[in-house]
N, C-alpha and C positions, 0 to 999 in steps of 0.2 A: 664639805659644803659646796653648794653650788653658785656658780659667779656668772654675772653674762659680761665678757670682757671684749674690748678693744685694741684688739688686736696691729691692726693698719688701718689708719683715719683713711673715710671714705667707705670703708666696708662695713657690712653688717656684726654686730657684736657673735661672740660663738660662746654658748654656753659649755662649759669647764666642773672639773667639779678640784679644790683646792682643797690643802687640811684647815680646820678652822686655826684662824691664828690665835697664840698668846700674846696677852697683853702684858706690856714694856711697862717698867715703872709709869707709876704717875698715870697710866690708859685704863681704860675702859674696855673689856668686851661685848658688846651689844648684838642681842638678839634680834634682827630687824622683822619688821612688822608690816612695814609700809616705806614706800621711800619713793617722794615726788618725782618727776619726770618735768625737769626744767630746760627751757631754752637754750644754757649755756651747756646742758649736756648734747645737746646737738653742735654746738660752736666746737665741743670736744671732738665729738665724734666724727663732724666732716670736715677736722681739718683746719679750722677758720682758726682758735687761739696756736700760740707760740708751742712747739713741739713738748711733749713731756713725755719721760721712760715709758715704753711700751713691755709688755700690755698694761693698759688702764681698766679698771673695775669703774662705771661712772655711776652719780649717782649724788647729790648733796643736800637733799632734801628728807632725811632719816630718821624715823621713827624707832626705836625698840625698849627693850627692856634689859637692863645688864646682865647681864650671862656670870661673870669674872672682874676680878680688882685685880691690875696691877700691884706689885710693891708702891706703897704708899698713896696709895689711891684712897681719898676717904671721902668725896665730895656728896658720893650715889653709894647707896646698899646694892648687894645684891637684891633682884625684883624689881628697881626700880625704874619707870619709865623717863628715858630723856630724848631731848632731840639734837643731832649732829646736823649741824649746819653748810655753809660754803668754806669759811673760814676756819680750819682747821689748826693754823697756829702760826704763832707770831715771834718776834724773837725777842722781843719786851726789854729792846736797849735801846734800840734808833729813835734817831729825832721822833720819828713818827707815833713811834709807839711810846715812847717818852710823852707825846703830846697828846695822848688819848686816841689817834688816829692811827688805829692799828691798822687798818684796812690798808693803809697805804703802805706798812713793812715791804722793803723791798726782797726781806729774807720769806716773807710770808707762804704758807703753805696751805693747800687746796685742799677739801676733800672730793674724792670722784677726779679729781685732776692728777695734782702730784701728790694724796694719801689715796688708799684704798674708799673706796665709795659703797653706794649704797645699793648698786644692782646685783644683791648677794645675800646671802642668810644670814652672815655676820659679819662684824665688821671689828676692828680696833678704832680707840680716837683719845685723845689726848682729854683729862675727863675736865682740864680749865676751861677749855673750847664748848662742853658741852649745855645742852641750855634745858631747867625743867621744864616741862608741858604744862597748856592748862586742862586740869583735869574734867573742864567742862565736854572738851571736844575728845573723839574718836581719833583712834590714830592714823585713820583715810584720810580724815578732813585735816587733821592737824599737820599733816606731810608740807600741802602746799604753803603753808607760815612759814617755813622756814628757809626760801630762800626769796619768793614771789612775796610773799608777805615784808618780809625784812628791809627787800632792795626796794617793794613798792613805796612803804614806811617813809624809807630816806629817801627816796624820790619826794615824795608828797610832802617830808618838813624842808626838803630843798627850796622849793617853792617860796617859803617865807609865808603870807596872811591872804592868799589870793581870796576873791567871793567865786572866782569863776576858773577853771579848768579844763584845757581840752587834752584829753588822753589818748592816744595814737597806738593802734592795738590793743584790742580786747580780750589779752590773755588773761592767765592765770594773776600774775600780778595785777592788772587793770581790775578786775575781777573783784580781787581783795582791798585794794587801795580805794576804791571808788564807795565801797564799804564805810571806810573809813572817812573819806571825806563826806557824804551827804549827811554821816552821825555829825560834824562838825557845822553842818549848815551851807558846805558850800557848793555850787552850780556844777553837772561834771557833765560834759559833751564828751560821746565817745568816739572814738574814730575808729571803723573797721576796714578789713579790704572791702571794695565795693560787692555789690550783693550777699555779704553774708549775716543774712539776716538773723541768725540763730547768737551769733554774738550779739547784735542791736535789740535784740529779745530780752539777751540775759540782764543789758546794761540797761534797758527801762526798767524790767523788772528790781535790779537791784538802788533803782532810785536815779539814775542818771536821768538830767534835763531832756537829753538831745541824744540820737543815735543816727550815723550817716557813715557814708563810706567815706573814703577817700573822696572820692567823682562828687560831692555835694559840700554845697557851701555852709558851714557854720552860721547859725541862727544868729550869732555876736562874736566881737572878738574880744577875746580873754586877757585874764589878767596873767595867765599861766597854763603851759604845755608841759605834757610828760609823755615822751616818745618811749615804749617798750619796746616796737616794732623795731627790727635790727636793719632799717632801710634810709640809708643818709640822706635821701631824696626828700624825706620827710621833714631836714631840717630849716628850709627854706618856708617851706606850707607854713611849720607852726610857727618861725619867727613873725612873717604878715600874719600871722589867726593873733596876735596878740596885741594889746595896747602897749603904748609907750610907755618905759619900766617893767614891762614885762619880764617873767621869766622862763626858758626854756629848757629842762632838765632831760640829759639824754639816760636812759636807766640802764642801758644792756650793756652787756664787757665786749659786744661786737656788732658794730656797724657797718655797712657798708661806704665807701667812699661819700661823703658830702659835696655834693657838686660848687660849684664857684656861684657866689646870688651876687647881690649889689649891697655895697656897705649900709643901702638907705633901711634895710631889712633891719639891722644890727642895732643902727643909730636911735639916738633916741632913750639912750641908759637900758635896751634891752639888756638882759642877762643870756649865757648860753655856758651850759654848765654839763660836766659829765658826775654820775655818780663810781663809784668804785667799790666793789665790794662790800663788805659789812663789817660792824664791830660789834664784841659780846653786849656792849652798852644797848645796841639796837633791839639783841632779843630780849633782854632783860624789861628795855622800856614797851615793846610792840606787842608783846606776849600775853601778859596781863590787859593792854589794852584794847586785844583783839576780843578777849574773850569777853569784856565787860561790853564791848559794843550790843550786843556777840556778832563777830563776823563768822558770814556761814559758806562755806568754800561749796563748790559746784565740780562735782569730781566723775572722772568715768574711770573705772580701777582695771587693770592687765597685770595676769598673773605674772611671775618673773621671767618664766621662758618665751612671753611675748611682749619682748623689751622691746627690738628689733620694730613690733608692729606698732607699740608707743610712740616710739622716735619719727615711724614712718609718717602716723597721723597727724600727729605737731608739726611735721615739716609741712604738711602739706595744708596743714589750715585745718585740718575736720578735728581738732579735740574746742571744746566751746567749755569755758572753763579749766581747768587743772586733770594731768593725767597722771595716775601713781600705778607703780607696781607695789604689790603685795606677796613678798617672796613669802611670807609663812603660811601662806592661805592653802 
């Protein structure tokens, strides 16, 4: 099969071709279909998260159809379509995972990070971790749900009952989550980099109040912020964009440095809060409720051997909306 792997963080993936794997008790082989192209695969890819065995396959956003059952696999038939998440597995004894907060397992294990991912024809995965589709969506559109969708989710119940929201970066998750809030009734100001009008397009169009860069000042301050954007500079903005009691939820697994503000920022019973991964609960509860919205993802799809020019575009700001590859296409 063929894999686009990463080989030395920093460099461009190099496409391989591997034996497809069999699957280990209790796994799954999936035939992949589609498989998002998430921010934290770039966090992977330059370096930015804590080192993991090289080479890495990335990739966590995964569409397919089962291929192979492990010994004692009975969750999925063969044919059937599931989707492989961020969160690939946990070790279901720790406090945390004892307490329903799996995401926090300190044993916890990645896919696209430390399992094999989704920049590949096939994949294995642990089939407890894996989560059914809704069959209303495609398997392009459905890719971006599962990790933008998921982490956007708990971003936006992090929040608590806001009327009003300011969202900082108009990615893939901003995208999905803003969806879901305006189905809810409530206000969503989007924050882009300055001049990029093609995002401030998409977030009127998808129901957003307000669309402005960074450089312009919010029409109100809110009752709640959600920073997608992986820029700690931004933590200071949304704490003043906010009313007192506010909250501000950071959503990425990588930030850059937060600069030093004045405690007056904080004060006030603001909240300042990180999100952390995801739990099976999240796709179980997000899944269903994405499709009854319907939320409708905004995608621009790259075959698999131009992972390399996905990665490039997301770095650089030019994807508007969600970007998948389509290894079966």
């Amino acid at each position: 099969m063929r894999v686009m792997q990463l080989e030395h963080p920093g460099t461009p993936l190099r496409e391989v071709e591997r034996p497809v794997p069999v699957p280990a008790a209790g796994q799954l082989l999936v035939r992949i279909s589609a498989c998002g192209v998430c921010r934290t695969d770039l966090h992977v890819v330059d370096g930015e998260l804590p080192p993991a065995p090289l080479p890495i396959v990335p990739g966590h956003e995964i569409v397919g159809r089962v291929a192979a059952l492990g010994d004692g696999a009975t969750r999925f038939a063969i044919g059937d379509r599931v989707g492989i998440p961020w969160l690939g597995w946990s070790c279901g004894e720790c406090r945390w995972c004892r307490a329903g907060r799996e995401n926090l397992c300190d044993s916890a294990r990645f896919t696209g990070y430390t399992l094999p991912g989704g920049y590949a024809e096939f994949v294995v995965a642990d089939e407890r971790f894996c989560l059914p589709l809704p069959a209303t969506m495609d398997d392009v559109h459905v890719a971006p749900l599962l990790c933008a969708g998921l982490i956007g989710h708990r971003s936006l119940r992090a929040t608590g009952d806001p009327a009003s929201i300011a969202i900082y970066g108009f990615g893939a998750a901003a995208h999905v989550i803003t969806q879901v809030a305006v189905s809810e009734g409530r206000r969503i100001h989007a924050v882009t980099r300055p001049g990029d009008t093609a995002a401030q397009s998409l977030a009127r169009a998808l129901g957003a109040s307000w669309a402005g860069g960074t450089d312009e000042p919010l029409p109100e301050r809110v009752d709640a912020a959600i920073i997608f954007a992986p820029a700690g500079e931004l933590v200071p903005a949304a704490l003043a964009a906010t009313v007192t009691g506010g909250v501000v939820v950071c959503g990425g697994i990588h930030m850059s440095d937060i600069p030093s503000f004045p405690y007056a920022l904080l004060w006030g019973e603001r909240v300042l809060r990180s999100i952390a991964n995801l739990t099976r609960r999240d796709g179980e509860e997000f899944l269903p409720l994405a499709a009854a919205i319907p939320v409708r993802t905004h995608v621009t799809t790259y075959p698999l051997a131009r992972a390399n020019d996905a990665l490039d575009d997301l770095r650089a700001g030019r994807v508007t909306g969600a970007a998948v590859l389509t290894p079966s296409a």
